[in-house]
C-alpha positions as CSV (number, residue, x, y, z in Angstrom):
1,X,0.0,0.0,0.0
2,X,1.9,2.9,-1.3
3,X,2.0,6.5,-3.7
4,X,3.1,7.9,-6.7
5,X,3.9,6.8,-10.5
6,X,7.1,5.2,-10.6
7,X,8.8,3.5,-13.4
8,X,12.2,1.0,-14.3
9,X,14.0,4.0,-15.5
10,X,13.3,6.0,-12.4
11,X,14.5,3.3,-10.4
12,X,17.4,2.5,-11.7
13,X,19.0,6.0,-11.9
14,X,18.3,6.5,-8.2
15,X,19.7,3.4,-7.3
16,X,22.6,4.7,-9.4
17,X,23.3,7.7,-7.1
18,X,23.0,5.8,-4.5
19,X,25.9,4.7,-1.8
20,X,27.1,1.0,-2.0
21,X,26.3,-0.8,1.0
22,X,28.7,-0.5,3.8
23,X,29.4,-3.8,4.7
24,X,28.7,-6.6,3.5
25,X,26.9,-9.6,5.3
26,X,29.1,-12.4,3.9
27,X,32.6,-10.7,5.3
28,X,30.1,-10.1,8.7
29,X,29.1,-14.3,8.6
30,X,30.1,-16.3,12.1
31,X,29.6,-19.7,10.7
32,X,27.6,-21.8,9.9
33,X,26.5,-23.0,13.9
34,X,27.3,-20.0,15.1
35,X,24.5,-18.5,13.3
36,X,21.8,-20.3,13.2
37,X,18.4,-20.2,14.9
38,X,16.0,-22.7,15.6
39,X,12.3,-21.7,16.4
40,X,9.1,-23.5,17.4
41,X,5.9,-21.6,17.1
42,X,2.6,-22.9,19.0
43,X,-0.2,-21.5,17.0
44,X,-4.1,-22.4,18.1
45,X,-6.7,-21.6,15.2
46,X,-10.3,-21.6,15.6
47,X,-12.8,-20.3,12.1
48,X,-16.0,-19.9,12.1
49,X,-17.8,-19.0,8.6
50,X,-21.8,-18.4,9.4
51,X,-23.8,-17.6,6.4
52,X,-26.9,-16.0,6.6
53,X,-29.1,-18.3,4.5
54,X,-28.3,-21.0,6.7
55,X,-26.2,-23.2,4.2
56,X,-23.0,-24.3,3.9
57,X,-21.7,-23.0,7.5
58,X,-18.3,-23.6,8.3
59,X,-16.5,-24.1,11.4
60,X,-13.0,-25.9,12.5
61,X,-10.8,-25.8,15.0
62,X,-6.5,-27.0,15.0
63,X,-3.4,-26.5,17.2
64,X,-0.1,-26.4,14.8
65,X,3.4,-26.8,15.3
66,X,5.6,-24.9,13.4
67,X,9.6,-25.5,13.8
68,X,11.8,-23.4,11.8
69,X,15.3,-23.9,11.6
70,X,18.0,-21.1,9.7
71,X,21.7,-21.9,9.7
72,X,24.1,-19.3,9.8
73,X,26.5,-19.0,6.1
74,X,29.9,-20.8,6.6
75,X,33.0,-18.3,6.4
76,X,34.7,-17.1,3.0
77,X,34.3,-15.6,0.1
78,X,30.9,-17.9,-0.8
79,X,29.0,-18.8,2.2
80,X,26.7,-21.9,2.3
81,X,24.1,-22.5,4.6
82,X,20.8,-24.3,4.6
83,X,17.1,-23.4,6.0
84,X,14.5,-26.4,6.7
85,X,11.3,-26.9,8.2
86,X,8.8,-29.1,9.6
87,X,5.3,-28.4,10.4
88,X,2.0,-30.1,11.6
89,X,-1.4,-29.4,11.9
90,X,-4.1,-31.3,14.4
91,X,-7.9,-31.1,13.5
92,X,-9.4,-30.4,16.8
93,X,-13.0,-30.1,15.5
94,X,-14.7,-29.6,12.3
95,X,-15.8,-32.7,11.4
96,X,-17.8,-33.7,8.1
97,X,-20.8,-31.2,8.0
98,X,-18.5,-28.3,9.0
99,X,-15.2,-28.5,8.1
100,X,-13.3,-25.5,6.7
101,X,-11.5,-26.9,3.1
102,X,-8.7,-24.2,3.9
103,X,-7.6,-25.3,7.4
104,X,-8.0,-29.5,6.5
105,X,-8.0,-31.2,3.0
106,X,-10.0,-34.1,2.5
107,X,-9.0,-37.5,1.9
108,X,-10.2,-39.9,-0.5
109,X,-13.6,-40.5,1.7
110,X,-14.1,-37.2,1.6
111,X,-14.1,-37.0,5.3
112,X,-11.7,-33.7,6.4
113,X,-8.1,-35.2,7.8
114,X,-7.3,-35.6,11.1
115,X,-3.7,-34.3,10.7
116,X,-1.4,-32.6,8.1
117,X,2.0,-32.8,8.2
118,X,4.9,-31.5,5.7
119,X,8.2,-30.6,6.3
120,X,10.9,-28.7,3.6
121,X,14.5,-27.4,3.0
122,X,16.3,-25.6,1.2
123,X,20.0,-24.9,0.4
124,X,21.5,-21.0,0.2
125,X,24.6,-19.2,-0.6
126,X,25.7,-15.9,-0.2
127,X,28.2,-13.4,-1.8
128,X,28.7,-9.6,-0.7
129,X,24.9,-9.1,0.2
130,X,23.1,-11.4,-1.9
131,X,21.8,-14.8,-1.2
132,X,20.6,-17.5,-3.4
133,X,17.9,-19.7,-2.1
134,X,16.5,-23.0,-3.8
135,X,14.0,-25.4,-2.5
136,X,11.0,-25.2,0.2
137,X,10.5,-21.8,1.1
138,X,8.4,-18.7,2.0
139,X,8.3,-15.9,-0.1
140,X,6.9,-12.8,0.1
141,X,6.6,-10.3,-2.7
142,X,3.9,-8.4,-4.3
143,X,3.4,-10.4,-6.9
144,X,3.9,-14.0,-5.5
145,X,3.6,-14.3,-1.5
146,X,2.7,-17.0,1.0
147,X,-0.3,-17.4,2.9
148,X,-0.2,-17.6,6.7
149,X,-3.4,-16.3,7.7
150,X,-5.0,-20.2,8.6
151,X,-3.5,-22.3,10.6
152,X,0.0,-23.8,8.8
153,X,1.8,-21.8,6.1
154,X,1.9,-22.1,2.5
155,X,5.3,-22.8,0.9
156,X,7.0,-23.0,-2.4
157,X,9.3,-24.7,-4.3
158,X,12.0,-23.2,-5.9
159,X,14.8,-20.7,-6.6
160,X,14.6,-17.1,-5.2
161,X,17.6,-14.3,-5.7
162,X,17.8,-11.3,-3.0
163,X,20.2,-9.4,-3.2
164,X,21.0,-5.9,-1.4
165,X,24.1,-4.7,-2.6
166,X,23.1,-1.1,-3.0
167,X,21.8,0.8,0.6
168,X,18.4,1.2,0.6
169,X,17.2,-1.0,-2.5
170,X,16.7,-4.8,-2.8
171,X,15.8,-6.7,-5.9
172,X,14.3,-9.8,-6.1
173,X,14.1,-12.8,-9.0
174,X,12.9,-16.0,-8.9
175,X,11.3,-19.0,-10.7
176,X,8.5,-21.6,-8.6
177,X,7.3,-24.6,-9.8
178,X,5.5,-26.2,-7.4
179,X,2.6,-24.6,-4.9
180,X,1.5,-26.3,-1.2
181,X,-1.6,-24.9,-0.1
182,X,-2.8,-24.3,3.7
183,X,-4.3,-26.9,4.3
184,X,-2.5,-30.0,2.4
185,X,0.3,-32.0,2.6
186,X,1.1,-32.2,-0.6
187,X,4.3,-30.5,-2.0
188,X,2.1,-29.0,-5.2
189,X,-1.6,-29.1,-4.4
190,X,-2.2,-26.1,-6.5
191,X,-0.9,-27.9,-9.7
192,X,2.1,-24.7,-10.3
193,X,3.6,-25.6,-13.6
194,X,6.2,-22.2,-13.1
195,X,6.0,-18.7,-11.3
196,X,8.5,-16.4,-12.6
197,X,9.1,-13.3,-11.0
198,X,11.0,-9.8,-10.7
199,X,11.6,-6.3,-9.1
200,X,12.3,-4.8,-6.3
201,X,11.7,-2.0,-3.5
202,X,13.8,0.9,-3.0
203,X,13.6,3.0,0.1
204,X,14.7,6.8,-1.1
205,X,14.8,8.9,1.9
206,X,13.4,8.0,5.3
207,X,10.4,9.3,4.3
208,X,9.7,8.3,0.7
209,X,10.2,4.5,-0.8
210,X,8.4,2.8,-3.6
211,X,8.7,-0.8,-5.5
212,X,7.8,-2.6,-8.6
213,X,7.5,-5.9,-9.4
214,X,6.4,-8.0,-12.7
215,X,5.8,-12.1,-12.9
216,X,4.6,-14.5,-15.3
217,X,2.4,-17.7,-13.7
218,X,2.7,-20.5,-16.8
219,X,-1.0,-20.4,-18.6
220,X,-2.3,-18.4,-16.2
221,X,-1.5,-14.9,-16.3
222,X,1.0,-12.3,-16.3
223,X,1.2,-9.2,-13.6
224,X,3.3,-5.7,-13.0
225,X,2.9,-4.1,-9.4
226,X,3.3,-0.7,-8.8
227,X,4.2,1.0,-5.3
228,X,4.9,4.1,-3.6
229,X,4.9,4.9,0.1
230,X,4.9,8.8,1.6
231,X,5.3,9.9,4.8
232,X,4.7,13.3,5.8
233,X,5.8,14.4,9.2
234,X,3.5,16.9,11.2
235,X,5.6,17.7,14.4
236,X,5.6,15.7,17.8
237,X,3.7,12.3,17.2
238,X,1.8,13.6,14.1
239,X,2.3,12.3,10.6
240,X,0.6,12.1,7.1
241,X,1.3,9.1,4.9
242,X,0.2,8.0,1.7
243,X,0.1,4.5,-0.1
244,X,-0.5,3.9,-3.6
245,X,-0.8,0.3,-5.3
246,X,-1.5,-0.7,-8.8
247,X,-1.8,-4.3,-10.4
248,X,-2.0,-4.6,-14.6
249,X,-3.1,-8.0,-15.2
250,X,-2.9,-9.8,-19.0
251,X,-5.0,-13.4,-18.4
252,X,-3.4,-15.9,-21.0
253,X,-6.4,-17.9,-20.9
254,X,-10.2,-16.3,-21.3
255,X,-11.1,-19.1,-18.8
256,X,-9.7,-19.7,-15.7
257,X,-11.7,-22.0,-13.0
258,X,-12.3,-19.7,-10.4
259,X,-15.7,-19.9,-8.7
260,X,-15.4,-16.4,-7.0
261,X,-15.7,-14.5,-10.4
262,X,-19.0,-16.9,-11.1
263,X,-18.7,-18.7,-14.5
264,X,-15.3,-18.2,-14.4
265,X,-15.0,-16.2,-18.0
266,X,-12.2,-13.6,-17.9
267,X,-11.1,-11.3,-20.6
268,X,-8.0,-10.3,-21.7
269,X,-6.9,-7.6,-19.4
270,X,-7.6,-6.0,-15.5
271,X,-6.3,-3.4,-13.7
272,X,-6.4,-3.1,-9.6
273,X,-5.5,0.2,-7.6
274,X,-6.0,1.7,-4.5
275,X,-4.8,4.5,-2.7
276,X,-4.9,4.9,1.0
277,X,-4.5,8.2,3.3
278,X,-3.4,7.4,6.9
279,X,-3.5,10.1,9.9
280,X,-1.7,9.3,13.0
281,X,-1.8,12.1,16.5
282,X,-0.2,10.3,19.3
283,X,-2.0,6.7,20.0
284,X,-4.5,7.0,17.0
285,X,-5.0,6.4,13.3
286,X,-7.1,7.5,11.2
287,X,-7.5,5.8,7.5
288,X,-9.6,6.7,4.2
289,X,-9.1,4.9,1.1
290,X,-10.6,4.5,-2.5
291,X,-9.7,1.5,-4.7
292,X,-11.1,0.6,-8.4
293,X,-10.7,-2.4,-10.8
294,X,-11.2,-1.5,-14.1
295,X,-10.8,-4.0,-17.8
296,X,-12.3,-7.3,-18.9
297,X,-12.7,-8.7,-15.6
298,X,-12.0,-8.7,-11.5
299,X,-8.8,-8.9,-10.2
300,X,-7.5,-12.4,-9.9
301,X,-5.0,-14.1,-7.4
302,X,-4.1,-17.6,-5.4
303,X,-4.0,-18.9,-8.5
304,X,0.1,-20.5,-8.2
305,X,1.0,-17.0,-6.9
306,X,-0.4,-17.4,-3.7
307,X,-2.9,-16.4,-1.4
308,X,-1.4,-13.3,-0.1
309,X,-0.5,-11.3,-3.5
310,X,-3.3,-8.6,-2.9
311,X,-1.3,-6.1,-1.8
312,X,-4.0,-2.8,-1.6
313,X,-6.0,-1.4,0.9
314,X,-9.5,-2.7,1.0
315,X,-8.4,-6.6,1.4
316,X,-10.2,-7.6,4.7
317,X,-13.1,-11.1,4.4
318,X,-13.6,-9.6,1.1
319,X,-10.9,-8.1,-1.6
320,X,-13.3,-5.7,-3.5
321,X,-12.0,-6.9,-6.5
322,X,-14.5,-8.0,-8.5
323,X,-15.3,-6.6,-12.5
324,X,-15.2,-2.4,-12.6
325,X,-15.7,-2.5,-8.6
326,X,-15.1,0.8,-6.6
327,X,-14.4,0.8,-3.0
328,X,-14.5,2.7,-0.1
329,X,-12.8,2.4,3.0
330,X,-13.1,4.6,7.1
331,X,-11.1,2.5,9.6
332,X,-9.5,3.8,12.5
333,X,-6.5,2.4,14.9
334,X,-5.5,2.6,18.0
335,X,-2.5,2.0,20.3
336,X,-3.0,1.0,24.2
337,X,0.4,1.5,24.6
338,X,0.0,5.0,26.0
339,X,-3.1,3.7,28.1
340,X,-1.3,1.9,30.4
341,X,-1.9,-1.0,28.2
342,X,1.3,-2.2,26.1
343,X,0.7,-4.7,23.5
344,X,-3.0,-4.3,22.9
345,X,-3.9,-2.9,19.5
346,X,-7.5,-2.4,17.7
347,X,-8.7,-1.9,14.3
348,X,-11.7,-1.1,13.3
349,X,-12.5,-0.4,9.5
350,X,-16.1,-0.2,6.7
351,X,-15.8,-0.5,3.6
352,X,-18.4,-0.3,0.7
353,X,-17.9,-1.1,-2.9
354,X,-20.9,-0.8,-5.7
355,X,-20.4,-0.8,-9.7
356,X,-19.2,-3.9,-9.5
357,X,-20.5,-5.6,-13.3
358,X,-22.4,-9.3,-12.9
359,X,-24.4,-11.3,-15.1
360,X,-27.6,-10.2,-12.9
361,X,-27.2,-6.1,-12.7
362,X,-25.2,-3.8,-10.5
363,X,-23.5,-5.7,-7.5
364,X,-22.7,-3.8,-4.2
365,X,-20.9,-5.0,-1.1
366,X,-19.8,-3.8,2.3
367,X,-17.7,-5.1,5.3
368,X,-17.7,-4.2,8.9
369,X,-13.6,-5.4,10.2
370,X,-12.8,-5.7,13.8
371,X,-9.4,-6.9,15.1
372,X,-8.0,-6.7,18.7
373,X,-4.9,-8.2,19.6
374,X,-2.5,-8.1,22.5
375,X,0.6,-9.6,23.0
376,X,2.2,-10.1,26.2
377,X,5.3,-7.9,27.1
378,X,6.6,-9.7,30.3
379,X,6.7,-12.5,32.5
380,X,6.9,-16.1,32.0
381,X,4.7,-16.8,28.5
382,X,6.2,-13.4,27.2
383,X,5.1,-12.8,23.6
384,X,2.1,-15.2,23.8
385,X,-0.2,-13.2,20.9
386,X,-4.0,-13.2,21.6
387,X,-6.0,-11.8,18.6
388,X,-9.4,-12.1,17.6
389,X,-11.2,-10.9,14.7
390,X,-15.1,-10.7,13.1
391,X,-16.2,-9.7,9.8
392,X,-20.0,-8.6,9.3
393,X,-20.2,-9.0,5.0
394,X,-23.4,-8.0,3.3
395,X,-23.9,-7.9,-0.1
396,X,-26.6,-7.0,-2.8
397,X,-29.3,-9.8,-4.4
398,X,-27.0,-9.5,-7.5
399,X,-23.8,-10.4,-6.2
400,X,-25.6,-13.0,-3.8
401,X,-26.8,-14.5,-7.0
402,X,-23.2,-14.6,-8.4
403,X,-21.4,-16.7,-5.2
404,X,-21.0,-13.7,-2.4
405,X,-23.8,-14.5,0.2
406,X,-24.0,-12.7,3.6
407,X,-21.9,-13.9,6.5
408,X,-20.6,-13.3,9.8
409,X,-17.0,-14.0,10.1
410,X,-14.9,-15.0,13.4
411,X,-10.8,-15.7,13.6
412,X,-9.4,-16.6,17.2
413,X,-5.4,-17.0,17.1
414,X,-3.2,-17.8,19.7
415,X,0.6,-17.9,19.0
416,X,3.3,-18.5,21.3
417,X,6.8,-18.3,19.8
418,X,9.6,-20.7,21.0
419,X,13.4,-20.3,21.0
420,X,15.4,-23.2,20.9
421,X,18.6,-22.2,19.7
């Protein structure tokens, strides 16, 4: 969520000016041991998906386990190193009738799985700043990101370049091939035949950065990302930010099987953006934001790109993306910290889209977000994250008749993080 037009040349003749990096993190490497870190994080899920016309509720319940482990880069002009991980995921209850498809697969019986159960590494080597990955991993980019927002992370399979070389801008390139949902154990449940992508962010001044980013999912579709991010200070504890995002999307097929955007047809082109005004005095926040999808159809994603590249403003239950869709978006924040209260955070936001073009007339939406969350600052289960969330979603007889009915939403997270090395 960012501001501003921005463009390859622009980039590249301010990363130009800019100072090489001071150090560099190979020359700064301990070794291989002496680096590493391994982590074990206790999250408990519960989902609860109530729609209004009484069918089709869903509701489960799982405790995963989540170990991480990241070696440090051995010493020397190349370092090598190598990340891995292992993660499981319990069904606590959802059974048959109620299962939610995105925390548990089904099996062959269709009957929702008891357990999941994956685990993944990959090998990495670094030179001066940049670091070469390939194998199981979790990467996060406008354009192709990993979901977390269930129970057990998404991962993918594959190569990924980062490299930082000049202070203040990273660039990124990759190519997937294989996709793991949430909720399976499979290393490629979302049938990836290749991801390719591209960019990078570039952080001007302490107040001004901005990114762009372009991919190419095999048969699928091809996307450039656009972001720039402005912050204005206002004195003590005031400031005015902006955020500006924009997707171009060029579908390869006209079809793609996606039951969101109803029969599935797509056109040839879309377009996404949003931009978002943020005012923050002290312990508050205050947020407007407008966002708009224009071309042949809605703004498509999670389709071997993963199920958090929606990177704009009015992504809450619902993205606001469908076909010529405007959006509209109050929401308002605020900080307990100077309440006596460190570690408690709310968010409250509305947003209201109408235009939006189905088979059955003008479709119209709205969404009433609530998040609190606390996480605790001392003591014996310090950094134990509580955080609950509800969505109220209404929507219009015409998008009801095209696959958004109304609902009530709730998200209950607990997440203790575990240092074991």
């Amino acid at each position: 969520m960012k501001v501003m037009k921005w463009s390859v040349i622009a980039l590249a003749v301010a990363a130009g000016t800019s100072q090489m990096a001071l150090a560099s993190q190979q020359s700064e490497s301990k070794g291989f041991v002496e680096d590493a870190s391994l982590d074990l994080l206790l999250r408990n899920t519960y989902f609860n998906r109530d729609y209004k016309d009484g069918v089709g509720d869903v509701r489960s319940w799982g405790q995963g386990f989540i170990t991480t482990f990241e070696s440090g880069f051995t010493q020397g002009t190349i370092g090598v190193g190598v990340d891995a991980y292992g993660i499981l995921g319990v069904r606590l209850d959802g059974g048959k009738g109620y299962n939610y498809n995105a925390m548990f697969e089904r099996d062959s019986n269709n009957e929702p799985e008891r357990d999941l159960s994956q685990a993944g590494a990959a090998i990495k080597a670094q030179f001066s700043n940049t670091v070469i990955k390939y194998g199981n991993q979790f990467p996060s980019m406008p354009v192709l990101a990993y979901d977390d927002s269930r129970l057990l992370p998404e991962s993918f399979t594959g190569t990924l370049i980062t490299s930082n070389e000049i202070e203040g801008l990273e660039l990124n390139a990759g190519r997937f091939t294989a996709d793991s949902a949430m909720s399976s154990s499979s290393r490629d449940s979302v049938g990836l035949n290749s991801a390719d992508v591209f960019g990078g962010s570039y952080q001007l001044n302490e107040n001004l950065s901005a990114s762009l980013y372009f991919s190419d999912v095999e048969d699928v579709y091809k996307k450039k990302y656009a972001n720039v991010n402005y912050v204005m200070p206002m004195g003590a504890e005031q400031a005015l930010s902006f955020d500006f995002n924009i997707y171009k999307t060029k579908y390869d097929n006209e079809t793609i099987p996606d039951a969101f955007f109803g029969d599935g047809t797509f056109g040839d082109d879309s377009t996404i953006w949003s931009l978002a005004a943020k005012y923050s005095v002290g312990a508050h926040a205050f947020i407007l934001a407008h966002q708009r999808v224009s071309g042949d159809a809605g703004y498509a994603y999670d389709l071997g790109d993963g199920g958090s590249s929606i990177w704009v403003a009015n992504s809450y239950y619902s993205d606001f993306n469908w076909k010529d869709e405007r959006s509209y978006q109050a929401s308002y924040e605020l900080d307990f910290s100077s309440f006596g209260a460190p570690g408690l955070f709310w968010k409250t936001a509305y947003v209201y889209g109408d235009n939006i073009d189905v088979a059955s007339g003008e479709g119209k939406e709205r969404e009433f977000f609530n998040q609190v969350q606390y996480v605790v600052q001392s003591g014996p289960v310090k950094d134990l994250s509580l955080k609950l969330r509800n969505s109220i979603y209404r929507s219009n007889g015409a998008l009801r008749d095209a696959g958004s009915p109304d609902l009530n939403e709730i998200r209950a997270f607990v997440e203790y993080p575990l240092s074991i090395l």
